[in-house]
C-alpha positions as CSV (number, residue, x, y, z in Angstrom):
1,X,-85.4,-7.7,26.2
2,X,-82.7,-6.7,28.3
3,X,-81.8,-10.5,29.3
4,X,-81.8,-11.6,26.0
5,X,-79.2,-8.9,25.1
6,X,-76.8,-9.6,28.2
7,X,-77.2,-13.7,27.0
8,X,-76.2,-13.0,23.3
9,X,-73.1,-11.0,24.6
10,X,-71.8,-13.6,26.7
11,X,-72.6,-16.0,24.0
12,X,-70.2,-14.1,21.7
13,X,-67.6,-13.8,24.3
14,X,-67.4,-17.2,25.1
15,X,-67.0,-17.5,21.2
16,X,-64.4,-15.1,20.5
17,X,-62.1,-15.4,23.7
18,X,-62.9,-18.7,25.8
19,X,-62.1,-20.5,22.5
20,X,-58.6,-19.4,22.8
21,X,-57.9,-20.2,26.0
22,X,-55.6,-23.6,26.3
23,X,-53.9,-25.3,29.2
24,X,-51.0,-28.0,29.4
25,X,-48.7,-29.7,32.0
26,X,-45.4,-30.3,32.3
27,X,-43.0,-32.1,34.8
28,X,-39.9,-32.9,35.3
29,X,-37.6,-35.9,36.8
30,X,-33.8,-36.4,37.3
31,X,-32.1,-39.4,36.6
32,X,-30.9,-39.8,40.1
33,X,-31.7,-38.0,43.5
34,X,-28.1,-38.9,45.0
35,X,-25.1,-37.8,43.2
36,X,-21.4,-37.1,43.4
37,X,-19.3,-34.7,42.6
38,X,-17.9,-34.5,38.4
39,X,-20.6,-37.0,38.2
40,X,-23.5,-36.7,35.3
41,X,-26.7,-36.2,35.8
42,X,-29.7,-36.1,33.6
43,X,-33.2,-34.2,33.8
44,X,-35.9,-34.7,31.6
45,X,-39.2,-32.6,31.4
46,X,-42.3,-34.3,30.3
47,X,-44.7,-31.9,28.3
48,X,-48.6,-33.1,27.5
49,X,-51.7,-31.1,25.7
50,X,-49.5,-28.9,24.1
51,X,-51.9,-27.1,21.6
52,X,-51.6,-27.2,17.9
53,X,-49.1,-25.0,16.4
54,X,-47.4,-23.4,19.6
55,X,-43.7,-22.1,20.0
56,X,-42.0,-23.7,23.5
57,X,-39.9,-21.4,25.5
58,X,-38.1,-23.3,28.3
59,X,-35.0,-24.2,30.1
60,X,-33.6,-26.2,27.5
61,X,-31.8,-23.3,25.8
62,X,-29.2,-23.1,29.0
63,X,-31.2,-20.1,30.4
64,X,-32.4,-20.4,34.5
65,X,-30.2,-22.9,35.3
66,X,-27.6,-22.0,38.8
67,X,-24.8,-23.6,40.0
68,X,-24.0,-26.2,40.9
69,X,-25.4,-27.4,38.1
70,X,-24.1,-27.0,34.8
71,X,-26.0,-27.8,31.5
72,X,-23.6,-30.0,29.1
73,X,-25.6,-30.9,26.4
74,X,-29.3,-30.4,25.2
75,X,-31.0,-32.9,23.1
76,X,-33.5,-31.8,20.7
77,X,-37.3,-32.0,21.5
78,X,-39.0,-35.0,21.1
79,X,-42.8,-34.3,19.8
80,X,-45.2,-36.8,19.5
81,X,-49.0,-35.5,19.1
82,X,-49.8,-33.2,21.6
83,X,-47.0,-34.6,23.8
84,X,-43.0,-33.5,23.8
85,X,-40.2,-34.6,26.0
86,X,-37.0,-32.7,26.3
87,X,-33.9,-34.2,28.1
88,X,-30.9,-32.3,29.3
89,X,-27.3,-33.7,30.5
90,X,-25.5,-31.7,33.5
91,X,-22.9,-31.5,35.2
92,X,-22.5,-31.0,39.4
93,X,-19.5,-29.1,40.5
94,X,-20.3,-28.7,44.1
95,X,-21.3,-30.9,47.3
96,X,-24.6,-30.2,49.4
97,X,-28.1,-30.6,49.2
98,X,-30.0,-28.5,46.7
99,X,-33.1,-28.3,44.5
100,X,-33.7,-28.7,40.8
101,X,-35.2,-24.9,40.6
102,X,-39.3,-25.0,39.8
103,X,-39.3,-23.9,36.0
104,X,-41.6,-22.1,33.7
105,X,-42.7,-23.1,30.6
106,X,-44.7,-20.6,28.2
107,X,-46.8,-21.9,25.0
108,X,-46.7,-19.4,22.5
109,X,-49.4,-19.2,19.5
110,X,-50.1,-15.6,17.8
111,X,-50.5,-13.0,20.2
112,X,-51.4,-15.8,23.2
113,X,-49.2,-17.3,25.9
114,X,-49.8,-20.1,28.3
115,X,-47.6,-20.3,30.8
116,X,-47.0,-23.8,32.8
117,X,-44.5,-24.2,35.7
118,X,-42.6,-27.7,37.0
119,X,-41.9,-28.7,40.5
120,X,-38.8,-28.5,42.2
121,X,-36.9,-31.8,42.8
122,X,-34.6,-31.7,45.8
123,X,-31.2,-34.0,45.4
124,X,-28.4,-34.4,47.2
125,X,-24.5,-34.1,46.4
126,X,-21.5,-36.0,47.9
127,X,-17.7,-35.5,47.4
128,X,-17.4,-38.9,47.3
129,X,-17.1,-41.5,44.3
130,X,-17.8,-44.7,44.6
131,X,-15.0,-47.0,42.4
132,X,-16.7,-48.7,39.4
133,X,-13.8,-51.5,39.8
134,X,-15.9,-53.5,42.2
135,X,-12.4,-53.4,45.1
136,X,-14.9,-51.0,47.2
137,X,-11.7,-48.2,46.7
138,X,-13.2,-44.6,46.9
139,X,-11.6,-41.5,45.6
140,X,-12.0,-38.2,48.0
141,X,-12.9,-35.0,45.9
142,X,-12.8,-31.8,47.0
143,X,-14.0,-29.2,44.5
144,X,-14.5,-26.1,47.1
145,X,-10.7,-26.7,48.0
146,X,-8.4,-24.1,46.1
147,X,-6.6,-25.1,43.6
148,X,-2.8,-24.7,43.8
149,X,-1.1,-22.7,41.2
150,X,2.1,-23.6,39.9
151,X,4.2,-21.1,39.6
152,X,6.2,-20.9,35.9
153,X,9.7,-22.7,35.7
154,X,12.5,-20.8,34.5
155,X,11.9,-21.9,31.4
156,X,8.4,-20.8,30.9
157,X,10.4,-17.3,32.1
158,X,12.7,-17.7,29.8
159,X,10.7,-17.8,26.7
160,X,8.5,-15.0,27.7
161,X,11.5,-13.0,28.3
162,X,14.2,-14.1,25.6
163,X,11.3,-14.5,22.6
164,X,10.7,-10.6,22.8
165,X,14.5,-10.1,22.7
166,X,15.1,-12.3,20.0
167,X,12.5,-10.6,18.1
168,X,13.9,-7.5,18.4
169,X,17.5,-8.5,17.8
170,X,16.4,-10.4,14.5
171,X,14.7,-6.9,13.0
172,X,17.8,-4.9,13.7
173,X,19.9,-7.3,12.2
174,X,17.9,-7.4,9.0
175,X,17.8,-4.1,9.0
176,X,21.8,-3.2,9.5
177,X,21.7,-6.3,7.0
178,X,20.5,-3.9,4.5
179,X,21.7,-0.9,5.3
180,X,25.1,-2.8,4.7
181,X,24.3,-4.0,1.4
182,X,23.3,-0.7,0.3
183,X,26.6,0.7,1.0
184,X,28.0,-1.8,-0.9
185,X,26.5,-0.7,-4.0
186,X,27.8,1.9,-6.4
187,X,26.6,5.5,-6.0
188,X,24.1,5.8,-8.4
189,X,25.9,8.1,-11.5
190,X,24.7,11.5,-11.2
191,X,22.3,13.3,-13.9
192,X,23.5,14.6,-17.1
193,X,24.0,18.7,-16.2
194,X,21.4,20.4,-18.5
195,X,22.5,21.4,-22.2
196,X,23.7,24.5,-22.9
197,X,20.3,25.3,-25.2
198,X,18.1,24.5,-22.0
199,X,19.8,27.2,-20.3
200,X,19.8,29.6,-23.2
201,X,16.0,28.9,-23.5
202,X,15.3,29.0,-19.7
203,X,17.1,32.6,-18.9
204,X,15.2,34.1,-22.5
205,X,12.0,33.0,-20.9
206,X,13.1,34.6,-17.7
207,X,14.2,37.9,-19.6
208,X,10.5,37.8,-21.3
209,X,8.9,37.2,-18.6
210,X,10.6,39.9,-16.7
211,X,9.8,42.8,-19.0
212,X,12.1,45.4,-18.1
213,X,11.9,47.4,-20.7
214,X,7.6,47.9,-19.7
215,X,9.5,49.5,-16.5
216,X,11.9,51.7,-18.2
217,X,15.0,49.3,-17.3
218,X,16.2,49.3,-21.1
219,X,20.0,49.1,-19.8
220,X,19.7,46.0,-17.8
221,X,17.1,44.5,-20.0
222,X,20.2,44.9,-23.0
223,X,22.4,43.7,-20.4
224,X,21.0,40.5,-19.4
225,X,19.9,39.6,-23.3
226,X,23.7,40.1,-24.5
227,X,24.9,38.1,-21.1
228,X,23.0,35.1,-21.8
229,X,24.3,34.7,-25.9
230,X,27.7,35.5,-24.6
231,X,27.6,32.8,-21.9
232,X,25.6,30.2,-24.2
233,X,28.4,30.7,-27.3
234,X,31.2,30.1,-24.0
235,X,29.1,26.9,-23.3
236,X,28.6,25.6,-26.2
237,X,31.8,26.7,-28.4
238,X,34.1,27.1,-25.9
239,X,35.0,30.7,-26.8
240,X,35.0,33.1,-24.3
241,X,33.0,35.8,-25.4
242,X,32.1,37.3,-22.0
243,X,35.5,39.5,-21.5
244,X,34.8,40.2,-25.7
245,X,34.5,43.7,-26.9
246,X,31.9,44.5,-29.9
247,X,34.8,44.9,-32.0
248,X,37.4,41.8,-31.0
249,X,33.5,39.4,-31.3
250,X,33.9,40.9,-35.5
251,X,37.0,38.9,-35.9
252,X,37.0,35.7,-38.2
253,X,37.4,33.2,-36.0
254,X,34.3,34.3,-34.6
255,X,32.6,34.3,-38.0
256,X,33.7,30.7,-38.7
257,X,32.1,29.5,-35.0
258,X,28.7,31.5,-35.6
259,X,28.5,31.2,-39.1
260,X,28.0,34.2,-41.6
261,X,24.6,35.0,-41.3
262,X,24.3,34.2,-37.6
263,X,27.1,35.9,-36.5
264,X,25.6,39.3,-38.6
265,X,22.6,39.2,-36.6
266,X,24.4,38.7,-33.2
267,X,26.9,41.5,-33.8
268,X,23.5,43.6,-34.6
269,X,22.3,42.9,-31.3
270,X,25.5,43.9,-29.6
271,X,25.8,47.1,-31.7
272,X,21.5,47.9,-30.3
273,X,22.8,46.9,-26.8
274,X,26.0,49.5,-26.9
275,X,24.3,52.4,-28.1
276,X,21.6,51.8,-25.1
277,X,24.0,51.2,-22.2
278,X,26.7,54.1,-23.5
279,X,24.7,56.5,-26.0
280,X,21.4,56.4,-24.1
281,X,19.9,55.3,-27.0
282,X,15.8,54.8,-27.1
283,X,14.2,51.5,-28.6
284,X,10.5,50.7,-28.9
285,X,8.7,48.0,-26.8
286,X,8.1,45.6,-29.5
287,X,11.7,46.1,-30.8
288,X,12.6,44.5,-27.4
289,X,10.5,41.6,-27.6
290,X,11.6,41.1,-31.1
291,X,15.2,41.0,-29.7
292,X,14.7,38.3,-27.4
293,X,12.6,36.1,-30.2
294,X,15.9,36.7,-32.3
295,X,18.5,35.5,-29.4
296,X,16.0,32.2,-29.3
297,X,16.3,32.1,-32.9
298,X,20.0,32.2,-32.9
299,X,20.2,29.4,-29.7
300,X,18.3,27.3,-32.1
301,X,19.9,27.6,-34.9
302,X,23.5,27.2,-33.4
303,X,22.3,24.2,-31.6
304,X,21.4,22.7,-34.9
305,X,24.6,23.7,-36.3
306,X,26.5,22.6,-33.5
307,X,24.7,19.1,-33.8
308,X,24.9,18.8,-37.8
309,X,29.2,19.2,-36.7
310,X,29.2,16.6,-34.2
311,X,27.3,14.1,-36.7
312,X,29.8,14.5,-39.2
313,X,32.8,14.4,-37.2
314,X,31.4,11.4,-35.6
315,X,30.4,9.5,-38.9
316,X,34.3,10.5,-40.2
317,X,35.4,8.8,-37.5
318,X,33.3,5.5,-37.6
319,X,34.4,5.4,-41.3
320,X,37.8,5.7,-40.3
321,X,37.6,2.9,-38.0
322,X,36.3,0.6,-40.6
323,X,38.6,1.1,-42.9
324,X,41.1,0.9,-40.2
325,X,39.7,-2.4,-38.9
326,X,40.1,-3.2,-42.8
327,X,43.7,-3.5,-42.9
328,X,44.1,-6.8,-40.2
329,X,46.6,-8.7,-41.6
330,X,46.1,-12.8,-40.7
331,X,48.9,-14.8,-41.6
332,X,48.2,-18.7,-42.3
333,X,50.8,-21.1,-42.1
334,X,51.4,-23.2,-45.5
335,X,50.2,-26.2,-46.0
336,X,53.2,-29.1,-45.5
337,X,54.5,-31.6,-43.2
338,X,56.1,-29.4,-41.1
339,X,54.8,-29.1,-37.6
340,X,52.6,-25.7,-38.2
341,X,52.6,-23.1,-36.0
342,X,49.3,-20.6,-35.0
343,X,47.9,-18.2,-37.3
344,X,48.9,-14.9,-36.6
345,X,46.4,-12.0,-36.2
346,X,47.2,-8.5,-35.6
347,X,44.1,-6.4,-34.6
348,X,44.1,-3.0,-34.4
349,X,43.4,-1.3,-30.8
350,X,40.4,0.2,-30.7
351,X,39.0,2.1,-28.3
352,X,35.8,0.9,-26.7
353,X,32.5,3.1,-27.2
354,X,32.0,5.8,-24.2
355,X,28.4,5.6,-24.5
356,X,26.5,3.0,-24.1
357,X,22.8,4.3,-23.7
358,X,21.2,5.6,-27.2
359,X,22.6,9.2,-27.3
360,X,20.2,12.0,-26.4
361,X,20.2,14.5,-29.8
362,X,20.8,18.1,-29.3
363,X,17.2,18.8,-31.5
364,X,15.3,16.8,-28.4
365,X,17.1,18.8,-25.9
366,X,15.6,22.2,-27.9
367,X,12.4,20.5,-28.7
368,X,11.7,20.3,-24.9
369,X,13.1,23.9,-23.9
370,X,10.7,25.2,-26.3
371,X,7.8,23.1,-25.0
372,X,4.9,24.9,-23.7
373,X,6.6,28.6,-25.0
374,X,6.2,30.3,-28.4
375,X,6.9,28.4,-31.4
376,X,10.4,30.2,-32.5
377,X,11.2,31.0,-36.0
């Protein structure tokens, strides 16, 4: 019982693993034992009972192969059957006798590997050439002989030397270039100074945002509010109302620059701001903010007015020019034999338009001081 068992196990191991166990050969040849120096030589390796469906991993690739032997070109694998050939084109760089090294050879299939190894082939290597122009002339080679190095000409130095140079020179030039060119051009014009309402509405902001009166500063915080109207009617009007009493601002020229109703509510400011700085006068908090919503209101609406003026004077003027422009007198020569002379025009002078750009209006100028505060009465 026990013999039976031992033969059906070896059985089954013979089934299982001596199936998968494959042999090949290989060997290889050169083209020529004897060889000289920058001649070619060619090796070819002979594979037979390759089994079915195996990968080759060889020499061919350029791998194992030692100086003085140098692989030039591989040809692809020939397969025929079972059989393959592979062929190989080198090149010898040195003299002496050496050996074409012993190579292995592995067959590949799944998780097996075969491996098969050549034989060495021993060949020989001369410096010497023989002349394929049948005169018997040789030509001496001497590959393990130095080689000479020729040391640059000037001119080589030259171009190494002067390119860098050049280079260099050429960017500062372009660059001065420019820089010239640039100061040839005109200054660009500098920007319009800000209108006098933008810096009515900017310092009211500041005085609101200040809030002296929360801190018991009701002088300064009259002070600053009549300061900034003053210095906007200066701006704007050209009347110098900073060095102005209470009582010379009542006078009728002022009247006809404010208008009536504006200049009643300015003078009622001044008269608030008097009895604070020299009566000691009390006023409520939200009378002060009220004060400063008024001094916006009258920016605004002196802007406006201010505006409506120039529009008018402007549109008198263009209508004067027309009808100016109107009165050219063209004299024509009468019709006859007589050798005629030019027509005579007289034009008026005219003075060329100052402005060229569209002209920014005095409403857009308050439209963006107001922008992002309180919308103001």
């Amino acid at each position: 019982m026990r013999l039976s068992s031992l033969l059906r196990i070896l059985f089954v191991s013979l089934v299982l693993f001596g199936a998968q166990t494959y042999a090949f050969n290989a060997s290889a040849r050169v083209s020529k034992t004897s060889t000289a120096v920058a001649e070619s030589l060619t090796i070819r390796i002979d594979l037979s009972d390759i089994p079915q469906n195996a990968t080759l991993v060889g020499p061919w690739g350029g791998v194992g192969w030692e100086n003085p032997i140098v692989l030039l070109q591989s040809f692809p694998m020939q397969s025929k059957g079972s059989d393959a050939t592979w062929t190989g084109v080198f090149a010898v760089i040195d003299t002496g006798n050496y050996r074409v090294p012993a190579f292995d050879i592995y067959a590949i299939r799944g998780s097996d590997t075969t491996k098969c190894k050549t034989t060495s082939i021993p060949i020989s290597i001369h410096s010497t050439l023989k002349s394929q122009n049948g005169q018997g002339i040789d030509t001496l080679l001497k590959p393990d002989k130095p080689v000479k190095k020729i040391p640059p000409s000037v001119w080589e130095w030259l171009f190494w030397i002067g390119t860098p140079i050049f280079l260099a020179a050429l960017v500062y030039g372009i660059i001065k270039y420019r820089a010239y060119r640039k100061s040839l051009l005109p200054p660009p014009p500098p920007p319009p100074p800000p209108s006098p309402e933008k810096v009515a509405f900017a310092r009211l902001s500041e005085i609101r945002a200040e809030a002296k009166w929360q801190l018991g500063e009701l002088k300064d915080f009259q002070t600053d509010l009549v300061d900034c109207l003053k210095v906007y009617i200066d701006n704007r009007f050209g009347y110098d109302a900073r060095e102005k009493t209470t009582s010379d601002l009542r006078e009728r020229e002022v009247i006809t620059i404010l208008g009536e109703n504006e200049h009643r509510l300015f003078i009622a400011l001044l008269s608030i701001a008097d009895e604070v700085k020299f009566a000691r006068g009390e006023i409520a908090a939200n009378r002060c903010q009220e004060a400063v919503k008024e001094g916006e209101q009258l920016v605004g609406t002196w802007g406006i007015r201010w505006q409506q003026t120039q529009d008018a004077l402007q549109a008198a003027l263009d209508k004067e020019r027309a009808a100016h422009k109107a009165k050219v007198v063209i004299a024509v020569p009468p019709t006859h034999s007589v050798p005629m002379e030019p027509s005579l025009i007289t034009l008026p002078e005219v003075e060329p338009p100052t402005q060229t750009t569209p002209k920014r209006t005095l409403l857009d100028d308050i439209r963006d001081s107001k922008e992002g505060g309180e919308t103001q009465p």
